[in-house]
Phi, psi and omega in degrees: 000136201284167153308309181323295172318311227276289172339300181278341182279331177282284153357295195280340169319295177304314181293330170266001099352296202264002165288308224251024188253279210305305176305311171331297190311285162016277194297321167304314170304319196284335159284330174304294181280002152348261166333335178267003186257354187287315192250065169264338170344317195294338201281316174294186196279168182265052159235165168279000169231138208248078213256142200213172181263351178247336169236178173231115193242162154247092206260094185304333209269324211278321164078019172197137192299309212292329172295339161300291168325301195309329192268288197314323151331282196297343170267296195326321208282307174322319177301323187279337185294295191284020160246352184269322183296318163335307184267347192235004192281096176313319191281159214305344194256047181263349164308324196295318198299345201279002173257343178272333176297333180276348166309291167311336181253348174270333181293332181292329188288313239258347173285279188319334167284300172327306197284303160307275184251071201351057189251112183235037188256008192235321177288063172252185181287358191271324179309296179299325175291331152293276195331303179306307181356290181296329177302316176316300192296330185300314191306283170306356172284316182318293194287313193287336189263002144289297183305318187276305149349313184281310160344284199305309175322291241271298165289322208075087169257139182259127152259027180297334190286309177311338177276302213281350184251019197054025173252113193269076182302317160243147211264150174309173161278135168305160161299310165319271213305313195291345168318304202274346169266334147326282187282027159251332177250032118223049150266340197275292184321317164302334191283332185283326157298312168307329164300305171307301192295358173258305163331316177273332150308283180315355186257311168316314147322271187296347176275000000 
């Protein structure tokens, strides 16, 4: 490998290190500062009705704006928590996450429907739980048929009769892709030698 390559290759490292240390932080604050976006409740007024320069709210079910905020908060914050673990979670069962998040956003509607328009014969909790039902199955169809998949890799399992009804969660890997998964375990293996070799100037250095 030339200086050049070597130069650029170290380069696009640091800058993808410092894409992803900032999105990191990013996210860490912003779980860190939850709880304070939860009692933002405090700041409306304690009536039921909430006149603004852009809008007009009413809270008909709730008969007070802050006790509104308050539910809608207590669903909204979980929802957002449990959408950042969605998007940033690695591991293989991170689909599961998607049922208690739908939980929370079908419970977000169902406040918010209520409050608007003071209907409560169609939304209840027994209700929701039928609704929600087929999404649950889907989901756990997902994660079990992943979960058998990882077997197969991991053990050698014959899954030949799940081959014959065609159903496929991972596509084989391509030449490419393994191409790419080559040079990516030995840009990380390079990357790991410059560290060691930095580390021992510097232990050297100081001796």
């Amino acid at each position: 490998m030339t200086p050049k390559k070597m130069k650029f290759k170290n380069k696009r490292s640091t800058e993808g290190r410092s894409e992803f240390l900032l999105l990191g932080s990013i996210i860490a604050l912003s779980i860190a500062f939850s709880p304070y976006l939860f009692y933002l409740y405090e700041i409306f007024p304690n009536t039921p009705v909430w006149e603004n320069s852009f809008f007009t709210y009413e809270s008909k079910y709730y008969l007070n704006v802050t006790t509104a905020m308050w539910t809608y908060l207590g669903k909204l914050v979980p929802l957002l928590l449990l959408l950042t673990w969605f998007f940033t979670c690695k591991h293989w069962w991170y689909h599961a996450i998607l049922i208690p998040t739908g939980m929370y956003a079908f419970q977000l509607v169902v406040a918010f429907y209520e409050d608007v328009y003071m209907d409560t014969s169609i939304f209840m909790d027994i209700n929701g739980l039928i609704y929600l039902a087929p999404f649950f199955i889907i989901i756990l169809s997902i994660v079990y048929l992943v979960r058998i998949k990882i077997f197969d890799r991991v053990y050698g399992l014959d899954l030949s009769e799940l081959e014959e009804t065609e159903i496929s969660v991972f596509s084989p890997i391509s030449d490419k892709d393994m191409n790419e998964i080559k040079n990516f375990q030995e840009e990380e293996e390079f990357e790991e030698e410059q560290t060691s070799e930095i580390i021992l100037e510097d232990y050297y250095r100081k001796l």
